[in-house]
N, C-alpha and C positions, 0 to 999 in steps of 0.2 A: 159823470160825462153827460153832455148835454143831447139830446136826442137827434140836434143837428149835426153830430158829429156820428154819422153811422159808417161805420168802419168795411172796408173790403176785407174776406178772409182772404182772398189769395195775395193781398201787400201786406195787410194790417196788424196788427198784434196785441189785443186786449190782454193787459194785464190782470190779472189775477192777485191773490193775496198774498201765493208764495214767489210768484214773480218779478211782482212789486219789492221784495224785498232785494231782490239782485242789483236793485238800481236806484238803492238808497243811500251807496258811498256818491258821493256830489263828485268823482271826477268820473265812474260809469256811464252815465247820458253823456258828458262830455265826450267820448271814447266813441261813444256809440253815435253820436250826431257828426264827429269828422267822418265815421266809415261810411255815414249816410249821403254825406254831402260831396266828400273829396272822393269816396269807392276807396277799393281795397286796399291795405298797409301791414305793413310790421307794425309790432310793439313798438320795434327802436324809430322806426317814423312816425309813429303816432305820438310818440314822447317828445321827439324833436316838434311836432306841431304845435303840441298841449305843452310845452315847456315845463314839462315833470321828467321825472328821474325812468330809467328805463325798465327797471325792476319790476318797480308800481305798476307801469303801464301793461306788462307782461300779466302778471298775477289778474288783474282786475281787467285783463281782454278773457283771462281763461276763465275766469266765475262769470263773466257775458256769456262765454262760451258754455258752460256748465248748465246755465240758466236758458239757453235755445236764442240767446238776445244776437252772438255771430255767431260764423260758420267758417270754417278753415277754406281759402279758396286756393285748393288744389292747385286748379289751372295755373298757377302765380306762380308758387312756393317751389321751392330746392330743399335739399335735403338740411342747409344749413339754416334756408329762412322761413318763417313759414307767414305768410299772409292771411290774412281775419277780412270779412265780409260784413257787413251787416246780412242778417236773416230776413228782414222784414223796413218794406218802407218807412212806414210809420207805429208807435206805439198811442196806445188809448187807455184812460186811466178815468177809472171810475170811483169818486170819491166813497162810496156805499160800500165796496168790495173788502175796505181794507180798515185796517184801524187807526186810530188816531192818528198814534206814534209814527207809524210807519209813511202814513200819505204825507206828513208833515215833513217826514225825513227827505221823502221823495220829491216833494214839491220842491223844497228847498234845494234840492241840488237841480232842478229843473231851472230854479229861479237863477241859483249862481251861476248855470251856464248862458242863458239867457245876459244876464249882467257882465261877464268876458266878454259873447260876443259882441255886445253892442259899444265896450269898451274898445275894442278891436277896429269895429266899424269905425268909431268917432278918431280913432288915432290915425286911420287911412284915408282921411276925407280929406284932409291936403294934398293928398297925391292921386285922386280923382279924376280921373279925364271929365270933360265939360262935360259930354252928354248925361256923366253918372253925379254931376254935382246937385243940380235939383230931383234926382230920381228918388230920392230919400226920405224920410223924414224923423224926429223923433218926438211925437206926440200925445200929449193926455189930455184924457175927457173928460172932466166928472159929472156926471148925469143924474139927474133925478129920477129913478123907476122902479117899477114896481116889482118883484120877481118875476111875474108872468114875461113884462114888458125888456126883463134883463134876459130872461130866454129866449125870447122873439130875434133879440139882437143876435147873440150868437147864430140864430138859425141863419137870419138874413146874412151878416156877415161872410158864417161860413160858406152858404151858397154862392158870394159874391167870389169868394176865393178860390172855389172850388171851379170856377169859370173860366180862370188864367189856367196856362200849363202846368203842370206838374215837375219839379225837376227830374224827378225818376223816369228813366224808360218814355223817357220825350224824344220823338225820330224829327218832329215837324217845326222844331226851334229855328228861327233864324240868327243867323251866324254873329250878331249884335248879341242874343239873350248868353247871361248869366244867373246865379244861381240868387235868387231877392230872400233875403229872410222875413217871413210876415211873423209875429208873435201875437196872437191873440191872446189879452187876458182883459176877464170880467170877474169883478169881484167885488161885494161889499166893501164901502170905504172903509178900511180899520180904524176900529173906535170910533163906527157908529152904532148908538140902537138898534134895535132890530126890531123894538117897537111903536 
């Protein structure tokens, strides 16, 4: 985790090494990123979102749930339904915590969710009202730097991000804002030296 990225305890949620592992099936952050972004649901609405089976969705809300990742939101629920919360705004993952296998597994379902949603985006950009047609973009860099200089970036970045609103527990949104997805990734280009 990059030091620019210092986490709030009262949103935030550092993952750990047995934690990490709760959210290594690639459809869990999936599960976990709609409670985030849409707020509270069933299993059976979560499934109808994630276009998976309702089963799945059940079983793999309640090991989130097992693991502290959601929370049963009471206030919702009936005796027939029961509604899931995310616990925590955001999760943070520190590559040093955990083991290979495991950050690999993790990342990769990070990554495939990441790859849906932006497949999702790209499918809904014909039905774009104007003002959201240029607000977008889908971009890459590839830069020449040096570690130091690849962590500078992150920091400045994430400072720059951290500047806009937050979706969460924002009162002061004007009635135009919706929900922007930023995805930050830095990373050696695969298959290059490293010296």
């Amino acid at each position: 985790m990059s030091r620019a990225l210092e986490p709030d305890p009262r949103r935030d949620l550092v993952l750990t090494a047995t934690t990490l592992k709760a959210l290594t099936h690639p459809l869990r952050p999936r599960i976990l990123s709609a409670l985030r972004l849409h707020g509270p649901a069933t299993a059976s609405r979560l499934a109808e979102h994630l276009g998976v089976n309702t089963g799945a969705t059940s079983y793999h809300v309640r090991q989130l749930a097992e693991a502290g990742f959601v929370v049963e939101a009471t206030e919702m629920g009936n005796a027939r339904d029961r509604w899931w919360r995310a616990a925590h705004a955001r999760t943070y993952f520190d590559t040093h915590d955990a083991d290979t296998e495991t950050s690999a597994a993790y990342l990769s379902a990070v990554a495939a969710g990441y790859a849906d949603s932006a497949q999702r985006a790209i499918a809904e950009i014909a039905t774009l009202p104007p003002e959201w047609e240029d607000a977008g973009t889908f971009s890459n860099f590839t830069l020449r730097l040096t570690p130091d200089e690849a962590a500078r970036l992150i920091t400045e970045l994430t400072s720059l991000i951290r500047g806009y609103r937050p979706h969460q527990g924002t009162t002061d949104a004007p009635d135009d804002a919706r929900p922007v997805s930023v995805n930050l990734e830095v990373f050696l280009s695969p298959g290059m030296p490293t010296e």
